[in-house]
PyMOL Python script that loads the backbone (N, CA, C, O; Angstrom):
from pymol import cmd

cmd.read_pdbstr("""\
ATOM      1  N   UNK A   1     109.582  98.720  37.601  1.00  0.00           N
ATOM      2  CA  UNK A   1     108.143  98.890  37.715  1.00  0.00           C
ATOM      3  C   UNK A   1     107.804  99.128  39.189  1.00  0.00           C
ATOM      4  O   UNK A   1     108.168  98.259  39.982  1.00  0.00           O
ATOM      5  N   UNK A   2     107.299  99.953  39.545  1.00  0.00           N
ATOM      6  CA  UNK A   2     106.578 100.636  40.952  1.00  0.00           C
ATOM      7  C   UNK A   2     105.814  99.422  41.819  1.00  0.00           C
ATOM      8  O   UNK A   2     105.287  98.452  41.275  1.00  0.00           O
ATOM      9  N   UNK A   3     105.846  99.629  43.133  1.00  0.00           N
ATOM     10  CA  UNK A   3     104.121  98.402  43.232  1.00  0.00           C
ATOM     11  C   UNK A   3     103.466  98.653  43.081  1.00  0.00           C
ATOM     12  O   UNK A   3     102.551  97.841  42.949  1.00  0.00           O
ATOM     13  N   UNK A   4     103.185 100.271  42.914  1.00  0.00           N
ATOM     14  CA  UNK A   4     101.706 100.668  42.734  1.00  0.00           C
ATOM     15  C   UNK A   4     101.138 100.206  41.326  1.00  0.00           C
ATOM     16  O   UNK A   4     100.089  99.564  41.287  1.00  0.00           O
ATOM     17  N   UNK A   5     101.868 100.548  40.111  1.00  0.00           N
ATOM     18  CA  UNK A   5     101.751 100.031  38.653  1.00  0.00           C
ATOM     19  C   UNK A   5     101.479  98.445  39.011  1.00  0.00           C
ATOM     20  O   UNK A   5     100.432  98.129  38.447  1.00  0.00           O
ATOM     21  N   UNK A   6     102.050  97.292  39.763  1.00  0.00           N
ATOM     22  CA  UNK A   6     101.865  96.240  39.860  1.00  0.00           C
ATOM     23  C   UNK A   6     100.772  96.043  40.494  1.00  0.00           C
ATOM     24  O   UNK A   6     100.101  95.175  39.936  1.00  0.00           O
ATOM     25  N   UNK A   7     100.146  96.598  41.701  1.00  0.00           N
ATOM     26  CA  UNK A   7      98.964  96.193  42.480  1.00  0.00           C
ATOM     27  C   UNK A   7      98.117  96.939  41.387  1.00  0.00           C
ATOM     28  O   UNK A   7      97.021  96.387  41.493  1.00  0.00           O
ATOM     29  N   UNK A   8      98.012  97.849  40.434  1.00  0.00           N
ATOM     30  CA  UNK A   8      96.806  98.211  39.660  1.00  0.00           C
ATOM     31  C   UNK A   8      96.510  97.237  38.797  1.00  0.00           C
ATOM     32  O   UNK A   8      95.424  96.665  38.893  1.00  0.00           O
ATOM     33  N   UNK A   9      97.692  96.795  37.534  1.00  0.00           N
ATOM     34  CA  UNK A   9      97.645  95.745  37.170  1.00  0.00           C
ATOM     35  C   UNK A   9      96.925  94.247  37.526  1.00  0.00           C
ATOM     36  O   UNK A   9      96.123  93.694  36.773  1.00  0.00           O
ATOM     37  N   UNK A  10      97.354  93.738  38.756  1.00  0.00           N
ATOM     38  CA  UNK A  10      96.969  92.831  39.053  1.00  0.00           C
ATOM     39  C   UNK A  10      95.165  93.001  39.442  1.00  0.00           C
ATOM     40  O   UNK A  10      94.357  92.157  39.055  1.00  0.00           O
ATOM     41  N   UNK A  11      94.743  94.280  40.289  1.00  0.00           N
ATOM     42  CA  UNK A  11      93.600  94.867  40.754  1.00  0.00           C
ATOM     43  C   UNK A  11      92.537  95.112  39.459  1.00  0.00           C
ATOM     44  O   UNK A  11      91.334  95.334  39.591  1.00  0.00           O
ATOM     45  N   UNK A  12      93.259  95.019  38.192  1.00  0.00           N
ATOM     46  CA  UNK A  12      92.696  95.229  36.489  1.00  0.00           C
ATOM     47  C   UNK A  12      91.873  94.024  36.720  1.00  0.00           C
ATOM     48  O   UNK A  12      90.642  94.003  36.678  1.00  0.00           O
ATOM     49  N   UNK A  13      92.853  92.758  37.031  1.00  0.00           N
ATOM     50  CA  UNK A  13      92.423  91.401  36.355  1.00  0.00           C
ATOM     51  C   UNK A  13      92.102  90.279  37.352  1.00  0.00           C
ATOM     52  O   UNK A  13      92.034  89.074  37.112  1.00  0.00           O
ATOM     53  N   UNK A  14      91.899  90.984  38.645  1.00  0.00           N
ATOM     54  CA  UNK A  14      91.434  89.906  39.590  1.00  0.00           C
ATOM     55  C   UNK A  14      90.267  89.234  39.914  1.00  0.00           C
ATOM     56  O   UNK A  14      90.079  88.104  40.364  1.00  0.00           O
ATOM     57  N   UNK A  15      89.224  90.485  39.484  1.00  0.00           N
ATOM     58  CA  UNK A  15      87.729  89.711  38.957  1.00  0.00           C
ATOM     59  C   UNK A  15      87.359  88.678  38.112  1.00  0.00           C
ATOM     60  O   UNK A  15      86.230  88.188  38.095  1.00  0.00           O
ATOM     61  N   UNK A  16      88.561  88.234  37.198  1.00  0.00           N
ATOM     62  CA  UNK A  16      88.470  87.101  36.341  1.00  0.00           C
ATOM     63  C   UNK A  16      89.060  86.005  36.989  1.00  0.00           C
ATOM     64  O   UNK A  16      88.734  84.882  36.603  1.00  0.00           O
ATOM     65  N   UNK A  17      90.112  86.161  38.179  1.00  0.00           N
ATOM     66  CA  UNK A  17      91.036  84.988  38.587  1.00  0.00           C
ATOM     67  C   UNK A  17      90.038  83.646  38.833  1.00  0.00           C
ATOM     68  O   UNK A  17      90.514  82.529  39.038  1.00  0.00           O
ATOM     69  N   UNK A  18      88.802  83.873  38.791  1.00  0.00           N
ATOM     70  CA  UNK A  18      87.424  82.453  39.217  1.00  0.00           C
ATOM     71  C   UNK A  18      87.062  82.332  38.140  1.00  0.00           C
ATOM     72  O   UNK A  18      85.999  81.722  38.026  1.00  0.00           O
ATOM     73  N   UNK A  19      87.508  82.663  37.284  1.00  0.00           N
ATOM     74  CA  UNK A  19      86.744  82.486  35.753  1.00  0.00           C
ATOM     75  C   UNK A  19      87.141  81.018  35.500  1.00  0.00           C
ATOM     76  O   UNK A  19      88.117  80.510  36.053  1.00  0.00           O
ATOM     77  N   UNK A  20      86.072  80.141  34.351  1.00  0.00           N
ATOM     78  CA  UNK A  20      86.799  79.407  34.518  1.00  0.00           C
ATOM     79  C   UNK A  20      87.618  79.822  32.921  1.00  0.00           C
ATOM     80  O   UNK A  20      88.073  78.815  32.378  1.00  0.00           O
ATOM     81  N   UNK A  21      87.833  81.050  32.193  1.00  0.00           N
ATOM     82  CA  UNK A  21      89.097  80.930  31.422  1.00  0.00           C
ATOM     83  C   UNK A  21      90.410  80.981  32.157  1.00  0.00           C
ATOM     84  O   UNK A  21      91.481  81.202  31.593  1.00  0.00           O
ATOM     85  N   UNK A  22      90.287  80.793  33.279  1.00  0.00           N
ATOM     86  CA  UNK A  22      91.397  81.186  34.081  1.00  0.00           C
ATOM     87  C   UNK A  22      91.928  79.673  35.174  1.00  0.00           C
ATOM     88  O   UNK A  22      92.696  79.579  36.132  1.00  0.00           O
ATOM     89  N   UNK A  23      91.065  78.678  34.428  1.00  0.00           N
ATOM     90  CA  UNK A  23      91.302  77.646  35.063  1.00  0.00           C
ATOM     91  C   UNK A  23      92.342  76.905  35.571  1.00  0.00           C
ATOM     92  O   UNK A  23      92.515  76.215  36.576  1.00  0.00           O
ATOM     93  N   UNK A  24      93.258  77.365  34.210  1.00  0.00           N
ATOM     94  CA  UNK A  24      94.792  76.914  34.541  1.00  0.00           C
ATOM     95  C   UNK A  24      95.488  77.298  35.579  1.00  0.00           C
ATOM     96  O   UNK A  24      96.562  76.746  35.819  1.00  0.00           O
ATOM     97  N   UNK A  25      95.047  78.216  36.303  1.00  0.00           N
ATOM     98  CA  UNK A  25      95.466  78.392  37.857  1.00  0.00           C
ATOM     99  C   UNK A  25      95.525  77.413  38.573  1.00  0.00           C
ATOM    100  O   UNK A  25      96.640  77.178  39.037  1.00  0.00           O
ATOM    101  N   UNK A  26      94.517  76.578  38.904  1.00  0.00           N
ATOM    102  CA  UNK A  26      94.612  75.662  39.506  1.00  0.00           C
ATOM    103  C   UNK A  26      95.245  74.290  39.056  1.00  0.00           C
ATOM    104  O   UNK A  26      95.609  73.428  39.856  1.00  0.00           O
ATOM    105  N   UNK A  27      95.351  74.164  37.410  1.00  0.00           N
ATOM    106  CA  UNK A  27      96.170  73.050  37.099  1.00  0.00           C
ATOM    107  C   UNK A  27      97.729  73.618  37.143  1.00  0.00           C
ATOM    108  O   UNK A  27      98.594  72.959  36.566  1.00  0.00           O
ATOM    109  N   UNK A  28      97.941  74.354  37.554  1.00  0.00           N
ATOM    110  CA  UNK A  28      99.678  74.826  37.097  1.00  0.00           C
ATOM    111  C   UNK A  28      99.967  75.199  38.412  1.00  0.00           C
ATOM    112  O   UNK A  28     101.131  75.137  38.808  1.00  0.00           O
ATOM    113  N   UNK A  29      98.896  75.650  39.274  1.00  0.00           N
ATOM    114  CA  UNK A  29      99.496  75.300  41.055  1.00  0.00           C
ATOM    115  C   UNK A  29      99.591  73.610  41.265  1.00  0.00           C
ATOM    116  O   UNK A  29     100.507  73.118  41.923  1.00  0.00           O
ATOM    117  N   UNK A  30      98.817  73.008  40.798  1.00  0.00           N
ATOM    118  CA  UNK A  30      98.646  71.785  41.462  1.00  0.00           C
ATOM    119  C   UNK A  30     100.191  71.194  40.807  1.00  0.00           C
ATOM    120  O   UNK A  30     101.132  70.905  41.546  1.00  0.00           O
ATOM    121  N   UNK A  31     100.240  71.090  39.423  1.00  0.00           N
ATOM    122  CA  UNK A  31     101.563  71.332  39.085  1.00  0.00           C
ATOM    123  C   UNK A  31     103.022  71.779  39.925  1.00  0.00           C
ATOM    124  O   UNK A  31     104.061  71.164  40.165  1.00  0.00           O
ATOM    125  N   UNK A  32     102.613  72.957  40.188  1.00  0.00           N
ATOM    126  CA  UNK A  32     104.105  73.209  40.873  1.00  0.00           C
ATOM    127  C   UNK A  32     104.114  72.817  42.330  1.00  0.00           C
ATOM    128  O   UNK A  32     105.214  72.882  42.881  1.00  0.00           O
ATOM    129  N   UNK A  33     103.143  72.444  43.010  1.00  0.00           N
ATOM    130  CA  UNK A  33     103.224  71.237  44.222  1.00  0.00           C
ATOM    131  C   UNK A  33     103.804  70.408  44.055  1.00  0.00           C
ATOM    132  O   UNK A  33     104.908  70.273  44.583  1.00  0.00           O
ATOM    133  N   UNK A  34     103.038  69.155  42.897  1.00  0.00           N
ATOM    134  CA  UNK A  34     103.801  67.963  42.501  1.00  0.00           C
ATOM    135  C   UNK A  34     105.360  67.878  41.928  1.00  0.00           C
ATOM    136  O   UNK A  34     106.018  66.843  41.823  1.00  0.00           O
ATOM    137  N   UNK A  35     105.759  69.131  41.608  1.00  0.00           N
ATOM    138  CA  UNK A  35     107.209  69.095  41.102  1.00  0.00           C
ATOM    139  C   UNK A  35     107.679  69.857  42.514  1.00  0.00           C
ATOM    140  O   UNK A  35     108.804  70.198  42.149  1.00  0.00           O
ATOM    141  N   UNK A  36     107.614  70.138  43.294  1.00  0.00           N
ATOM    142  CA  UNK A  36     108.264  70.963  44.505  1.00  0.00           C
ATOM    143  C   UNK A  36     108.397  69.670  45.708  1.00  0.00           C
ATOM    144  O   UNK A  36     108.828  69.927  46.832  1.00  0.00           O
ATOM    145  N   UNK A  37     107.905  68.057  45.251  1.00  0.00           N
ATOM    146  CA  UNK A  37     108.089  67.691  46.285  1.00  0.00           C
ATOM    147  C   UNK A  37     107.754  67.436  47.742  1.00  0.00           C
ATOM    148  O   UNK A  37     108.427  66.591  48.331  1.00  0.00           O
ATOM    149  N   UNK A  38     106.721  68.117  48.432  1.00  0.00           N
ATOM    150  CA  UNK A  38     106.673  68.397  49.327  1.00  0.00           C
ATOM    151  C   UNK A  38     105.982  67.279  50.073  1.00  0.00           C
ATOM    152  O   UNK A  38     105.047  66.641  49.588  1.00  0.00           O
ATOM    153  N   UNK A  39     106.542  67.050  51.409  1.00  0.00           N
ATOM    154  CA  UNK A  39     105.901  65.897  52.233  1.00  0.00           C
ATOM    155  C   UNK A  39     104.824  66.525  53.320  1.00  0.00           C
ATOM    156  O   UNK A  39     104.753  67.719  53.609  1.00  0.00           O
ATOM    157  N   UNK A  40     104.051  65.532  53.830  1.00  0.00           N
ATOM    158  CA  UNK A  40     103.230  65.430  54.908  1.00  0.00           C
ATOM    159  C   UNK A  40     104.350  65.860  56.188  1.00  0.00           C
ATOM    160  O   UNK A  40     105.489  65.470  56.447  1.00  0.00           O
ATOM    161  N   UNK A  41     103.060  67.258  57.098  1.00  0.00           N
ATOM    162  CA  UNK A  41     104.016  67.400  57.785  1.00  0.00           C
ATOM    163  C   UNK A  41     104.751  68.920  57.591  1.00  0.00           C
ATOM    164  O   UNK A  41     104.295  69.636  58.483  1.00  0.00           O
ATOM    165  N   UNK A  42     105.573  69.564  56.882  1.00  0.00           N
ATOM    166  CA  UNK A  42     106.223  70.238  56.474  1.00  0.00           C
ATOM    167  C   UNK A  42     105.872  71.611  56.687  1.00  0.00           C
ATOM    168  O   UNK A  42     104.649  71.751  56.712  1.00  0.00           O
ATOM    169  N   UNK A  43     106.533  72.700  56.852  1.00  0.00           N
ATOM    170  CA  UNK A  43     105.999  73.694  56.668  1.00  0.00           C
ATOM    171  C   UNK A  43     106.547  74.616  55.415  1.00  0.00           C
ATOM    172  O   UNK A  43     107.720  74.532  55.053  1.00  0.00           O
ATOM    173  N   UNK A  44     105.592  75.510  54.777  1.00  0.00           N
ATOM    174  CA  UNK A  44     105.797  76.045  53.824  1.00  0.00           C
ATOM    175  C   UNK A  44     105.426  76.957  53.661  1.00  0.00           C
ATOM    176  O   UNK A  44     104.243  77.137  53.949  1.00  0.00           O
ATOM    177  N   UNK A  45     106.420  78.353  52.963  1.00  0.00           N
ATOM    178  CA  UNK A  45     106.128  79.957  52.150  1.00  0.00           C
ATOM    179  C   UNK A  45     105.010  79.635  51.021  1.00  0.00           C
ATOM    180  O   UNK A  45     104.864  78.421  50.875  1.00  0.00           O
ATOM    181  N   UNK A  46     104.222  80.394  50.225  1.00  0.00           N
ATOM    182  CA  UNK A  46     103.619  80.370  49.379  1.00  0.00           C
ATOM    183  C   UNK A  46     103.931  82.087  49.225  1.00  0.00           C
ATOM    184  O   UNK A  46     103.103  82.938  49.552  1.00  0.00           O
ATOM    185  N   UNK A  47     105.250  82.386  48.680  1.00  0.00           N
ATOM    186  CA  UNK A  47     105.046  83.963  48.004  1.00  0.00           C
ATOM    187  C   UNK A  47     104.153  84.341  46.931  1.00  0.00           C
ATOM    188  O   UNK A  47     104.222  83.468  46.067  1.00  0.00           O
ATOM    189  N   UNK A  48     103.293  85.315  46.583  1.00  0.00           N
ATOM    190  CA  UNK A  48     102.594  85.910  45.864  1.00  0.00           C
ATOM    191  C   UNK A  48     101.312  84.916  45.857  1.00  0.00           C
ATOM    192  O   UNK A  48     100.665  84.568  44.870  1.00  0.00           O
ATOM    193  N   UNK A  49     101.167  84.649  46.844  1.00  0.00           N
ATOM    194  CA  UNK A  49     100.112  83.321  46.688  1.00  0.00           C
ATOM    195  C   UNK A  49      98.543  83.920  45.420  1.00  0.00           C
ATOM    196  O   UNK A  49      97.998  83.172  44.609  1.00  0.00           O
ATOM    197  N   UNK A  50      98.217  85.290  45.640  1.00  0.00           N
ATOM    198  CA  UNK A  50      97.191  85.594  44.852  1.00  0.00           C
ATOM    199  C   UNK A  50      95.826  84.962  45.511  1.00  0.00           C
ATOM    200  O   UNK A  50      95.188  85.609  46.342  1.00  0.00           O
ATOM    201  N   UNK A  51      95.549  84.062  45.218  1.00  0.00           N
ATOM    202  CA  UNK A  51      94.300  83.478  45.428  1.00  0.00           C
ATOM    203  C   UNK A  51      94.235  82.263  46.015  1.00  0.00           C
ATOM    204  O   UNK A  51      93.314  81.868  46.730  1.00  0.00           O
ATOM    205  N   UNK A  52      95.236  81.655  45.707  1.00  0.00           N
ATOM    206  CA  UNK A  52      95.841  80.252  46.590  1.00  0.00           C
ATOM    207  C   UNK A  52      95.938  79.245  45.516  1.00  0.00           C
ATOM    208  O   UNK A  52      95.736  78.123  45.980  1.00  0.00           O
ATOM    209  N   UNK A  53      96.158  79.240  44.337  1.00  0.00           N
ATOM    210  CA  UNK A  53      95.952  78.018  43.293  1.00  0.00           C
ATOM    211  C   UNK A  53      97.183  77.455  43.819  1.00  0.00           C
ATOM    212  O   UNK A  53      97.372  76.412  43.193  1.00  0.00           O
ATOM    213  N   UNK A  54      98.223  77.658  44.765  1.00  0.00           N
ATOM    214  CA  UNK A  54      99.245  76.973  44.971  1.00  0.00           C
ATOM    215  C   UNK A  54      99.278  76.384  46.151  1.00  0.00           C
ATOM    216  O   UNK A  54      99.661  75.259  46.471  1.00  0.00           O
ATOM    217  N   UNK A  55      98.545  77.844  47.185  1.00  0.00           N
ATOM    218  CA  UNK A  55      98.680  77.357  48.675  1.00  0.00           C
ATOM    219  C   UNK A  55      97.926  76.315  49.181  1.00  0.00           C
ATOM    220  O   UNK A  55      98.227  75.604  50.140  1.00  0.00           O
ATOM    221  N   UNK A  56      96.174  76.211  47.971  1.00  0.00           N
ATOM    222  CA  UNK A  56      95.445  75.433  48.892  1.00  0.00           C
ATOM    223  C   UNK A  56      95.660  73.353  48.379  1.00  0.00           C
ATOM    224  O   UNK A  56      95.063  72.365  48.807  1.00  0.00           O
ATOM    225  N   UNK A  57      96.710  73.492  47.391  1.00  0.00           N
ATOM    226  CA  UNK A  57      96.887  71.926  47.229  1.00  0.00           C
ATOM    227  C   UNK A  57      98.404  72.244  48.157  1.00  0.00           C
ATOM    228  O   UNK A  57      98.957  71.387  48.845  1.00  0.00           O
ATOM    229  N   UNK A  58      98.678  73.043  48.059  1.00  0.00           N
ATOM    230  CA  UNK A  58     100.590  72.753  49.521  1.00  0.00           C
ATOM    231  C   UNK A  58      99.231  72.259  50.584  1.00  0.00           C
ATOM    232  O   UNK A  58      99.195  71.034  50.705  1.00  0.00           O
ATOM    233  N   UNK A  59      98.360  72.848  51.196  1.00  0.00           N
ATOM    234  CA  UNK A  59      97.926  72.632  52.623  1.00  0.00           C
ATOM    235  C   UNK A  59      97.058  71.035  52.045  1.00  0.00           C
ATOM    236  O   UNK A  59      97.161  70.228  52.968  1.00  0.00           O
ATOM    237  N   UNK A  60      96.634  70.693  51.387  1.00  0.00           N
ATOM    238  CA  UNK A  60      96.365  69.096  51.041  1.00  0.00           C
ATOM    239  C   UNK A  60      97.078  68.141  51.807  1.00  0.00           C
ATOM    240  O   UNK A  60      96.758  67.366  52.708  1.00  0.00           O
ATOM    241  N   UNK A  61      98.801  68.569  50.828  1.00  0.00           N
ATOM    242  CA  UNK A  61      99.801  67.907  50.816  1.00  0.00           C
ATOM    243  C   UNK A  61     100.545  67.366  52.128  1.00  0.00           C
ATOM    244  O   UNK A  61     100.767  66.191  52.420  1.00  0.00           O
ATOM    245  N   UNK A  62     100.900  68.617  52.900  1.00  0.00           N
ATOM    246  CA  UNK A  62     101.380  68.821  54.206  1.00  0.00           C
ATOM    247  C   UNK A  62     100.132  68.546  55.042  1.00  0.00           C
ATOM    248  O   UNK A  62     100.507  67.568  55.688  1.00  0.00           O
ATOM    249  N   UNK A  63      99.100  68.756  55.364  1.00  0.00           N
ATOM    250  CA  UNK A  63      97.952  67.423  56.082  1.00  0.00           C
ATOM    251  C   UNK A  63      97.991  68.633  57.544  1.00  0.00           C
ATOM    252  O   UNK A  63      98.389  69.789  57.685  1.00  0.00           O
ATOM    253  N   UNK A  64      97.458  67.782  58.283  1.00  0.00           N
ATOM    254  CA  UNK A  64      97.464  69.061  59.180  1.00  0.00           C
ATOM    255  C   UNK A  64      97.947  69.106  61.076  1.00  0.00           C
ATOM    256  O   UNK A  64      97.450  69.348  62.176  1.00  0.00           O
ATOM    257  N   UNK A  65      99.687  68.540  60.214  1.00  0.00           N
ATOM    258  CA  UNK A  65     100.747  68.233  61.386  1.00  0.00           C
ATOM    259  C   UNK A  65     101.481  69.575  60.303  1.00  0.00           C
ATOM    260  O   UNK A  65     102.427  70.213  60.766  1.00  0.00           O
ATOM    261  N   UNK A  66     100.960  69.900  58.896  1.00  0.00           N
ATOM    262  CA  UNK A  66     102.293  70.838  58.215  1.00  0.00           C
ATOM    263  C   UNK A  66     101.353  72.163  58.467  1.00  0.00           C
ATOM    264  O   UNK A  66     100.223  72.395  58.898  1.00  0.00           O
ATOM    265  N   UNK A  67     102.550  72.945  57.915  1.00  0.00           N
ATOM    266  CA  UNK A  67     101.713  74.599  57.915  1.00  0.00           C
ATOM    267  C   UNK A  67     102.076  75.323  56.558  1.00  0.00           C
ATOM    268  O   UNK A  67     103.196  75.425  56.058  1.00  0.00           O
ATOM    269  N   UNK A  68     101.074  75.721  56.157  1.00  0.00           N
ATOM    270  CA  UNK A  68     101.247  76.664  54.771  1.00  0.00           C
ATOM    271  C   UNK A  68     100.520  77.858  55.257  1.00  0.00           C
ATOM    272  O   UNK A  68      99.408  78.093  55.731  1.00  0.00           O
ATOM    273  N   UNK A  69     101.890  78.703  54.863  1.00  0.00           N
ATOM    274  CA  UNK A  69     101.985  80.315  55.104  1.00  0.00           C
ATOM    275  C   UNK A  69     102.242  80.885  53.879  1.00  0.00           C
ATOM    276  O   UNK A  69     103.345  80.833  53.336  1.00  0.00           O
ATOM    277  N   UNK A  70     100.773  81.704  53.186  1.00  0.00           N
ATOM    278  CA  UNK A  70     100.844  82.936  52.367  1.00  0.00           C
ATOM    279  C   UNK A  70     101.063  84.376  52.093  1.00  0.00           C
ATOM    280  O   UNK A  70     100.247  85.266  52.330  1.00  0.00           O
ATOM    281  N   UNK A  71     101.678  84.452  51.821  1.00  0.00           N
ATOM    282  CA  UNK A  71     101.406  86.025  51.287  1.00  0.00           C
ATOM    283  C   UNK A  71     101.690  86.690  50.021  1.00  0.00           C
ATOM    284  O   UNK A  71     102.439  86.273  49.138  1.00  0.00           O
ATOM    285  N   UNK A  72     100.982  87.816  50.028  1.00  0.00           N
ATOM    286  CA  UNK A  72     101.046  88.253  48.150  1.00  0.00           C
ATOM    287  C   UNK A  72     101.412  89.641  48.719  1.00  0.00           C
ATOM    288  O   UNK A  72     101.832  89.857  49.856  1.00  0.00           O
ATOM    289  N   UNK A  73     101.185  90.543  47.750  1.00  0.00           N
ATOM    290  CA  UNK A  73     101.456  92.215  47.564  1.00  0.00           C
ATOM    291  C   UNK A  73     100.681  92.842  48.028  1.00  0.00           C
ATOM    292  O   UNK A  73     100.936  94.046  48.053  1.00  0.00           O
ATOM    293  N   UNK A  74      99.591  92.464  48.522  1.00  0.00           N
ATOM    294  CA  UNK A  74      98.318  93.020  48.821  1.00  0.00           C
ATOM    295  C   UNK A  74      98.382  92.931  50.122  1.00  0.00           C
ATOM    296  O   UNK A  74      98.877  91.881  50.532  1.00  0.00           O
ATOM    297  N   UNK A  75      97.926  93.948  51.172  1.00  0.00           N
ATOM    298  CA  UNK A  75      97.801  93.822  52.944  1.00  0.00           C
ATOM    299  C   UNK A  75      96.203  94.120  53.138  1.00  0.00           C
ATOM    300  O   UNK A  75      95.647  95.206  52.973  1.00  0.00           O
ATOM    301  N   UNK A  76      95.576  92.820  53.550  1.00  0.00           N
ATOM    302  CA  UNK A  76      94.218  93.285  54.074  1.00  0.00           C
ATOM    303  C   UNK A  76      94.157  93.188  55.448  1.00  0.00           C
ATOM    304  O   UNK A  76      94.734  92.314  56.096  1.00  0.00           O
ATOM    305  N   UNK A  77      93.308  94.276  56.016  1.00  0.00           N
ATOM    306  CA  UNK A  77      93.156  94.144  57.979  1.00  0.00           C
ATOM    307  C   UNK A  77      91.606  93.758  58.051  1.00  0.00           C
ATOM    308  O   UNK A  77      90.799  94.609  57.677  1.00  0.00           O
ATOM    309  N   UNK A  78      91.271  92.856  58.387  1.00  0.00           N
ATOM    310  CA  UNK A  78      90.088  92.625  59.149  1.00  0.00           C
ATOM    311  C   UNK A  78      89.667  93.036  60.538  1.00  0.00           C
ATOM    312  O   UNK A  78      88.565  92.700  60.973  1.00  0.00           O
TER     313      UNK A  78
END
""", "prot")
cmd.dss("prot")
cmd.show_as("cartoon", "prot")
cmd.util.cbc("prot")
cmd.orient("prot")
């Protein structure tokens, strides 16, 4: 599969990612925090982060002596 087919895809269904049918984002990031372990302190990848349902409970976790670093498929320039 291309990235372009993947960034359209994802670009289909990103207006819903705040929905709350889409809530389970945030219970299944918070999820894979609590099973990943991670201590205060730490620094951490978040690949394909999307929207952050993963990155913004890692940056909770790790407090703010740790560092959580995202990125997804998408490049925005401000």
């Amino acid at each position: 599969m291309s990235k372009s087919i993947i960034e359209n895809l994802f670009d289909s269904v990103a207006c819903q990612y705040a929905e709350n049918s889409c809530s389970y984002f945030q219970y299944f990031g918070k999820r894979l925090v609590d099973q990943a372990k991670v201590s205060l302190g730490e620094n951490v990848l978040d690949v394909a982060t999307g929207k952050g349902a993963v990155l913004f409970p890692l940056a909770d976790v790790v407090g703010c002596k740790g560092k959580v670093t995202g990125i997804d498929i998408r490049t925005v320039s401000i």
